[in-house]
C-alpha positions as CSV (number, residue, x, y, z in Angstrom):
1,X,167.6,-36.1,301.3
2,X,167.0,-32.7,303.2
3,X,168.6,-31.2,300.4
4,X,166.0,-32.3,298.0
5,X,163.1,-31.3,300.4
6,X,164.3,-27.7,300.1
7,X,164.9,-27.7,296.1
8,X,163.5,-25.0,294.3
9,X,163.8,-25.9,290.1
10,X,163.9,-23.9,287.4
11,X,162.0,-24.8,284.5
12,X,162.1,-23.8,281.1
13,X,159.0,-23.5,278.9
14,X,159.3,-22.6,275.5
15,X,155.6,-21.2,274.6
16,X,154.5,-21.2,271.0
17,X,153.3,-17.8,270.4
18,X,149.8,-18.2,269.3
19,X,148.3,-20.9,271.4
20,X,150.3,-22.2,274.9
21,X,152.0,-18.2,275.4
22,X,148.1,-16.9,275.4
23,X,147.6,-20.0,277.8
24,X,149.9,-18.9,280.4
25,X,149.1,-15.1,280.0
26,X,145.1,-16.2,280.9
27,X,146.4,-18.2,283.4
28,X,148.0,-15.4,285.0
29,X,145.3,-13.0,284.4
30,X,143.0,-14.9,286.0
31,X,145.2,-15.8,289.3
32,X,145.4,-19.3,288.6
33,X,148.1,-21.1,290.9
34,X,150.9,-22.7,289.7
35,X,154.6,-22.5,290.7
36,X,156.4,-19.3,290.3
37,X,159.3,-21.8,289.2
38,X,158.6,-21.3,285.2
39,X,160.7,-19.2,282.9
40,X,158.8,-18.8,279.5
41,X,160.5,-18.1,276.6
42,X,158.1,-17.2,273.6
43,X,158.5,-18.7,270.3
44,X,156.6,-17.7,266.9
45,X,155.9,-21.9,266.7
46,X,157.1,-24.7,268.8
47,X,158.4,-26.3,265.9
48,X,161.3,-23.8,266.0
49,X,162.3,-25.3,268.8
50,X,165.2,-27.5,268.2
51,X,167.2,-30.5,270.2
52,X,169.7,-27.7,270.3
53,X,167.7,-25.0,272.0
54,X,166.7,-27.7,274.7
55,X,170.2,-29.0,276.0
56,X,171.1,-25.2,275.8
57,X,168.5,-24.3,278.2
58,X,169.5,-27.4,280.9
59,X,173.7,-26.4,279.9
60,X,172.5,-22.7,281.6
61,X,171.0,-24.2,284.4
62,X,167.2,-25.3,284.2
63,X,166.5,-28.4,285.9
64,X,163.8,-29.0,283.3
65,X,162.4,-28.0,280.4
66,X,158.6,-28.1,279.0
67,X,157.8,-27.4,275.3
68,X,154.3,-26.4,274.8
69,X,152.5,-25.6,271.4
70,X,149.0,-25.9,269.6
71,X,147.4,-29.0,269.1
72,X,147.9,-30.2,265.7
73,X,144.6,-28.9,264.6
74,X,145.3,-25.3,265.6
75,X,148.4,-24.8,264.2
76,X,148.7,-21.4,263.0
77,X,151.2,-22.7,260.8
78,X,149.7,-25.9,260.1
79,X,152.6,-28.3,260.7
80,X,154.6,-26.7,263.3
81,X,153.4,-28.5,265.9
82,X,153.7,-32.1,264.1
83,X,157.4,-30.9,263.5
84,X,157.5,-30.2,267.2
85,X,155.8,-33.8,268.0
86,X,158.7,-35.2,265.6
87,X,161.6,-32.6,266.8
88,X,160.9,-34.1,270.5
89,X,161.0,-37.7,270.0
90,X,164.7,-36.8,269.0
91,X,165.3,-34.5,272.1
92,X,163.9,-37.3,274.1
93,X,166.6,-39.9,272.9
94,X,169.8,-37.0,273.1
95,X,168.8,-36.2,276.9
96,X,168.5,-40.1,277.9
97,X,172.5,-40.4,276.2
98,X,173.8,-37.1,278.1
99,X,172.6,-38.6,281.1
100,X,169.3,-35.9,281.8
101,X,165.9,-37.9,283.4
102,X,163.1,-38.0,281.3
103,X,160.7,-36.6,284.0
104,X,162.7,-33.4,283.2
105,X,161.4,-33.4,279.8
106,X,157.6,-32.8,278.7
107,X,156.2,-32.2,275.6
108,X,152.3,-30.2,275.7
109,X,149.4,-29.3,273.1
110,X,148.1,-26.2,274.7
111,X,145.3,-24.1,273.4
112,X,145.1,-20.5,274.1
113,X,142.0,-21.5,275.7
114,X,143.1,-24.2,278.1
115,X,145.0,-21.4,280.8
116,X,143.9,-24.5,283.6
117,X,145.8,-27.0,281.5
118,X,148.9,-25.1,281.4
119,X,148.6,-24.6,284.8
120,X,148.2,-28.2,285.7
121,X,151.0,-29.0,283.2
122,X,153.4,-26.6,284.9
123,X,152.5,-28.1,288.3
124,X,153.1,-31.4,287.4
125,X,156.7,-30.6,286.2
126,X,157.5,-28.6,288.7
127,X,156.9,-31.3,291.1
128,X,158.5,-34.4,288.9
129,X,161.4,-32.1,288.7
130,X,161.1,-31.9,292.4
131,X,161.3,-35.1,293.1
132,X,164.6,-36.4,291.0
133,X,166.4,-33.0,292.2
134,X,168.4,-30.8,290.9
135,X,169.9,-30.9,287.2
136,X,172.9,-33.3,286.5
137,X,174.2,-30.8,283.8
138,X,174.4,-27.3,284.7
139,X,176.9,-24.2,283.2
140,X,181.0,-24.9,284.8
């Protein structure tokens, strides 16, 4: 259990470029605390981001992922962020079977406005990733 005390996880957040990437740069700007544990990777929408893109990210070694992107209303393209919504109930399912938690796994409607939210989001992962420990699938 010592082990697990002394974890550090990576997470993966795949940011959609017009609302939850602005997010985490204000959140940064304006020294908001969260755990340096995040790795962001920008996307033009989160409804690029596929079931694919997702296992790939835990197969290299993040012990969880987090896909943030507009709310539905603010979708700079309209219905990327439904696609998102619909793209994740399927990720959901394929991590269960491969044997991955679901507390590894969030989905997040993130305004470019909410930089608190995002922070709050990534804490909360951070530390539900903390608590079931490190990744089950990593790169051999």
């Amino acid at each position: 259990m010592s082990n697990q005390t002394s974890f550090e996880p990576v997470v993966v957040a795949f940011c959609c470029n017009w609302c939850s990437y602005p997010a985490a740069d204000a959140a940064g700007v304006s020294r908001l605390q969260y755990p340096a544990n995040i790795r962001i990777v920008r996307v033009t929408c989160g409804g690029r981001v596929t079931t694919a893109m997702v296992l790939k990210a835990f197969e290299l070694g993040a012990d969880g992922v987090l896909v943030a992107t507009c709310h539905f209303e603010d979708c700079h393209y309209m219905f990327g962020a439904k696609r998102a919504a619909e793209a994740y109930k399927v990720t959901e399912k394929l991590v269960e079977m491969v044997g991955i938690e679901s507390e590894r796994l969030r989905l997040e409607q993130i305004s470019a406005a909410e930089a608190p939210k995002f922070a709050k989001v990534v804490k909360e992962l951070v530390e539900a990733v903390r608590n079931v420990g490190p990744s089950p699938i990593k790169e051999k």
